[in-house]
N, C-alpha and C positions, 0 to 999 in steps of 0.2 A: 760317528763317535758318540760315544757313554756320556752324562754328564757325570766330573770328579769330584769329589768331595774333601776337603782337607783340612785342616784345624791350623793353624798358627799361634802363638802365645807371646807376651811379653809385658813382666811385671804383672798387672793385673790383668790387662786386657786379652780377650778370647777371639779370634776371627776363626767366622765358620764360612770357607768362598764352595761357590757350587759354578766351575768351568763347564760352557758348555760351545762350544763352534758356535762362530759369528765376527760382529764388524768390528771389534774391540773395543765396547759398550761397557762401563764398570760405574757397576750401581753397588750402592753403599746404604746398607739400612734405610731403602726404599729410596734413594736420593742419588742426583747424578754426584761423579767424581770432584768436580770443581766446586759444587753447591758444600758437600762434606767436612773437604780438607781443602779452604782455599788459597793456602800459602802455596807456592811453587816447589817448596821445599820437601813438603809430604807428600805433594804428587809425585813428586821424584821419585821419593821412595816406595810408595806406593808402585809404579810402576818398573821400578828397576830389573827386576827380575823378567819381564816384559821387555825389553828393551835391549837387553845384553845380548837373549837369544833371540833379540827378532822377530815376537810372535805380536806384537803388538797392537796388530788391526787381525788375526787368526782367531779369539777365544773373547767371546762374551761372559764377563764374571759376577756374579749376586753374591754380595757378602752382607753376613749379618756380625757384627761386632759389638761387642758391652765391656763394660770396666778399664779402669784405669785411664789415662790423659791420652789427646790427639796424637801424641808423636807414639806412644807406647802400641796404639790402635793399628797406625801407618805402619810401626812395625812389627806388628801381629799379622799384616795384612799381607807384608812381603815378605815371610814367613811362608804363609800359606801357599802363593804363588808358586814361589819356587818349589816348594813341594808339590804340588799340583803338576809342575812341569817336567820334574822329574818322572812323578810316576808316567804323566804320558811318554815320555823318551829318554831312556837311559843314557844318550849322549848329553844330554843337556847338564846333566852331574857336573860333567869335567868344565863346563863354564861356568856352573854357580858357585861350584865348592870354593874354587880359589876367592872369590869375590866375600867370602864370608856370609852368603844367602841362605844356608842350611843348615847353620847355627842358630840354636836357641839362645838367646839370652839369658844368663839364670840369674843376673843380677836382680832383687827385690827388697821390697824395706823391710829392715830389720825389726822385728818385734821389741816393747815397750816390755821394759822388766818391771818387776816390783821392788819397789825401795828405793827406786832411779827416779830422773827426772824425763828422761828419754833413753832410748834403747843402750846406748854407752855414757851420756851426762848422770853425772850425781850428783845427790847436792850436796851444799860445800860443807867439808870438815871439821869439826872443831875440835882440837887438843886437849883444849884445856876448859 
């Protein structure tokens, strides 16, 4: 097997992972998994996509990740994954899709207007 390459996104954060055959080994911007993301909760999610299909000790992953917050990163990261597993196996779709794994997030912060206080706050009115 090829090593795959796949991009994942969310809010600002960019995950670039590079799968390649191995002991289920997931390095994280030079750094093991637990060292990275040590709540339970982002490992989670980190590995979810892993986990549903079972491949979890099959595919050693290098991810390089920048921008935006821990949780936004964790799920740039399982983004990527599940894309990564699809392309290796087109079965694997029909377990990610219903899971909601191969959706993008498109929610992001909304831009600061001019004349506002924040992107929908104004400042306050006066009549008279």
């Amino acid at each position: 097997m090829d090593t795959i390459h796949t991009i994942g996104r969310r809010k600002t954060a960019v995950a670039r992972i590079y799968v390649s055959e191995g002991k289920g080994k997931i390095t994280i911007n030079n750094r093991d998994l637990k060292k990275y993301f040590p709540t339970a909760s982002l490992q989670y999610k980190v590995q979810q996509a892993l986990t549903l299909t079972k491949t979890k000790t099959a595919f050693d992953i290098k991810v390089n990740v920048f921008g935006g917050g821990i949780t936004g990163q964790a799920e740039a990261i399982r983004l990527a994954i599940a894309r990564a597993l699809v392309k290796m196996d087109a079965e694997n779709r029909t377990i990610l899709k219903p899971e909601g794994l191969l959706t993008r997030d498109p929610r992001m912060v909304e831009r600061k207007k001019f004349g506002q206080k924040k992107a929908r706050k104004k400042y306050q009115f006066s009549k008279r």
